[in-house]
mmCIF file of the C-alpha atoms, coordinates in Angstrom:
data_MODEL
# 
_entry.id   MODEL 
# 
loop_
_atom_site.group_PDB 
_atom_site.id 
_atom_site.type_symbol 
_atom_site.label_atom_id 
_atom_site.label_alt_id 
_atom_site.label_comp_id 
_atom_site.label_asym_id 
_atom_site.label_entity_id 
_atom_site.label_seq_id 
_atom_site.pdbx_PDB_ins_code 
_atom_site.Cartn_x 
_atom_site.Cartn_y 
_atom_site.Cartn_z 
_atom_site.occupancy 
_atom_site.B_iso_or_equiv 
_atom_site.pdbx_formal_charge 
_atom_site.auth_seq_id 
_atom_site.auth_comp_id 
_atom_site.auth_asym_id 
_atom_site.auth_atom_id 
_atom_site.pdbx_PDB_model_num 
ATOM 1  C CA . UNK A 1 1  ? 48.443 -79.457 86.291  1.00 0.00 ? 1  UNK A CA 1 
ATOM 2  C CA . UNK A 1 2  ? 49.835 -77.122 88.915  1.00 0.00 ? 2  UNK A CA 1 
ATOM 3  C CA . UNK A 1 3  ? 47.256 -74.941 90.340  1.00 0.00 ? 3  UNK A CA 1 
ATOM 4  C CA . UNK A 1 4  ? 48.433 -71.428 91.845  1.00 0.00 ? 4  UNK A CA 1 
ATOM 5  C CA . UNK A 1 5  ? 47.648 -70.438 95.290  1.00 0.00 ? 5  UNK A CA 1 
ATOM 6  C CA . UNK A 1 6  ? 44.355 -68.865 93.978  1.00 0.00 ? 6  UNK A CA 1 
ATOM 7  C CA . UNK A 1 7  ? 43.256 -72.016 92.713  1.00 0.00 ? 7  UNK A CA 1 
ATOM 8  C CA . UNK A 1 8  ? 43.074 -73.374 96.414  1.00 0.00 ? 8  UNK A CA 1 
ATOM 9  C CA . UNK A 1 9  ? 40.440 -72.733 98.664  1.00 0.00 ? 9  UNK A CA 1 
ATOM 10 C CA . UNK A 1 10 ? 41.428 -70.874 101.864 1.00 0.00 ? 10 UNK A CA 1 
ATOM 11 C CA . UNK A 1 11 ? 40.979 -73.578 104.456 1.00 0.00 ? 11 UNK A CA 1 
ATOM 12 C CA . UNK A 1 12 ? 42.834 -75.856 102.137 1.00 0.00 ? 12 UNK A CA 1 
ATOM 13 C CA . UNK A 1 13 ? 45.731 -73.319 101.835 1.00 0.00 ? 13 UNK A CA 1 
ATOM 14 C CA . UNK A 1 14 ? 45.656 -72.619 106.101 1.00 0.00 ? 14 UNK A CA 1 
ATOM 15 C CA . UNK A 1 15 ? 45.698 -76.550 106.655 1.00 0.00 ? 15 UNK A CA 1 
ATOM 16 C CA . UNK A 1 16 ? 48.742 -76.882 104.420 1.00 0.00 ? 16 UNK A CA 1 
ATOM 17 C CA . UNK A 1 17 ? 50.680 -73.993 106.302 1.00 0.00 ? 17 UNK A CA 1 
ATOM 18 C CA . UNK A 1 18 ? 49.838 -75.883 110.006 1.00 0.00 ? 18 UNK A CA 1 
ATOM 19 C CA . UNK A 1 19 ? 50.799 -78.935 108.669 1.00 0.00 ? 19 UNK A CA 1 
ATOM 20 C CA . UNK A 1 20 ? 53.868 -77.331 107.361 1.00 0.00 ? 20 UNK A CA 1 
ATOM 21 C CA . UNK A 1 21 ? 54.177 -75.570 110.606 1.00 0.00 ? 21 UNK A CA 1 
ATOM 22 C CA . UNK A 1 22 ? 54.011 -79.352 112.683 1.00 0.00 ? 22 UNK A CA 1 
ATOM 23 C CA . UNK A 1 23 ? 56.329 -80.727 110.633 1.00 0.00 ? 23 UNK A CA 1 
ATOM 24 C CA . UNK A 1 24 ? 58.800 -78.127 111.329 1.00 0.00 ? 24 UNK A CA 1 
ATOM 25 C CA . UNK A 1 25 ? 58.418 -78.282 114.811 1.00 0.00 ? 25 UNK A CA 1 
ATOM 26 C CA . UNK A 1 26 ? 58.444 -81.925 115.077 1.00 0.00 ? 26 UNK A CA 1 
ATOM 27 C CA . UNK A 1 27 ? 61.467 -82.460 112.956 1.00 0.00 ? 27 UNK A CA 1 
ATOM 28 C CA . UNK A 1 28 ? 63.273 -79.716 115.460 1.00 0.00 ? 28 UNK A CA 1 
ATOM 29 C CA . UNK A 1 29 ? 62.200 -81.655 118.697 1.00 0.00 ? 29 UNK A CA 1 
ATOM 30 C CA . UNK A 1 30 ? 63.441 -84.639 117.263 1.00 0.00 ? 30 UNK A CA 1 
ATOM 31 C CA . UNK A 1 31 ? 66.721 -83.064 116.429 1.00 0.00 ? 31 UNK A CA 1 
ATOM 32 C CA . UNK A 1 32 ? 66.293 -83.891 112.875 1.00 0.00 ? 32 UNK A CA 1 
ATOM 33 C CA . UNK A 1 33 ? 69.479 -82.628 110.098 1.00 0.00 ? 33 UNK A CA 1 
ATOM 34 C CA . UNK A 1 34 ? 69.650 -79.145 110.288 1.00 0.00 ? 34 UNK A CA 1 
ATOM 35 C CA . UNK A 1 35 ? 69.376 -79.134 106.304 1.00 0.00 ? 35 UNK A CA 1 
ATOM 36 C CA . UNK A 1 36 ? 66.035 -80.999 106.819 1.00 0.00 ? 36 UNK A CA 1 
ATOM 37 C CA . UNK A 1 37 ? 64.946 -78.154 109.085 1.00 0.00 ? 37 UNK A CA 1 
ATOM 38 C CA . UNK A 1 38 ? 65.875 -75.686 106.813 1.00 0.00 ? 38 UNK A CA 1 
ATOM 39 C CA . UNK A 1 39 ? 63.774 -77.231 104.072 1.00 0.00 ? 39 UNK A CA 1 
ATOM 40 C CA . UNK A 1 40 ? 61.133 -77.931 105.968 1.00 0.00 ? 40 UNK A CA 1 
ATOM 41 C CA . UNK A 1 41 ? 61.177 -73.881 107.684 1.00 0.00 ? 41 UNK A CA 1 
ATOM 42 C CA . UNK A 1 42 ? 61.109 -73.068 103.829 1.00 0.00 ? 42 UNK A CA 1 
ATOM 43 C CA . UNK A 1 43 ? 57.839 -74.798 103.298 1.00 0.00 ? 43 UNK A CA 1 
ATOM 44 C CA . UNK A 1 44 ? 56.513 -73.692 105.935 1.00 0.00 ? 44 UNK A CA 1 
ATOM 45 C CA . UNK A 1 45 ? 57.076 -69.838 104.953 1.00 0.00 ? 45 UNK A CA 1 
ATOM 46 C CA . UNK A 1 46 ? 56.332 -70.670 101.563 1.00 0.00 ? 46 UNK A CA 1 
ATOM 47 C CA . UNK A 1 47 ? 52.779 -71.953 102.845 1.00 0.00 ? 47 UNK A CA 1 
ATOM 48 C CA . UNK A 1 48 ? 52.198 -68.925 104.660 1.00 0.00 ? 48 UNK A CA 1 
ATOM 49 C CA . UNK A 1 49 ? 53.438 -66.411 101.968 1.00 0.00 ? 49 UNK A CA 1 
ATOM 50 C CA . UNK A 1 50 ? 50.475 -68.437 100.220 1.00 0.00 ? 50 UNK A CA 1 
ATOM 51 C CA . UNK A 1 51 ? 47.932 -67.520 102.910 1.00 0.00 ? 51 UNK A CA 1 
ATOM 52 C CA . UNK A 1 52 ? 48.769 -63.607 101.652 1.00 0.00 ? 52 UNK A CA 1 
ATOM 53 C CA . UNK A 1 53 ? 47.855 -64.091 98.725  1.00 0.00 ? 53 UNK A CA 1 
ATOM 54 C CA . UNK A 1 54 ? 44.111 -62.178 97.757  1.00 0.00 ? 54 UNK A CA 1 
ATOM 55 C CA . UNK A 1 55 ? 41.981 -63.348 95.081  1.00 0.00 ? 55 UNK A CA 1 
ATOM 56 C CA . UNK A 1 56 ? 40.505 -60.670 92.589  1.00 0.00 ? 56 UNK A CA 1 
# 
């Protein structure tokens, strides 16, 4: 089952996005593909667009 982002608590939702955020970072400092780092940049907003969403 795929839960939406109201179905995740926010600390679990704010851990994803920093983890999303390190891996980013770490796959730029280790000069990874730049298709990987696009990906990867993608999650990472994705995660945070996540973190704006309210529940009602």
């Amino acid at each position: 089952m795929i839960q939406s982002p109201r179905d995740i608590a926010p600390q679990a939702r704010t851990q994803a996005a920093l983890d999303a955020m390190h891996a980013y970072f770490a796959a730029t400092a280790q000069a990874r593909p730049r298709q990987e780092r696009q990906r990867l940049a993608y999650e990472w907003l994705a995660a945070v667009r996540r973190l704006r969403v309210t529940t009602q």
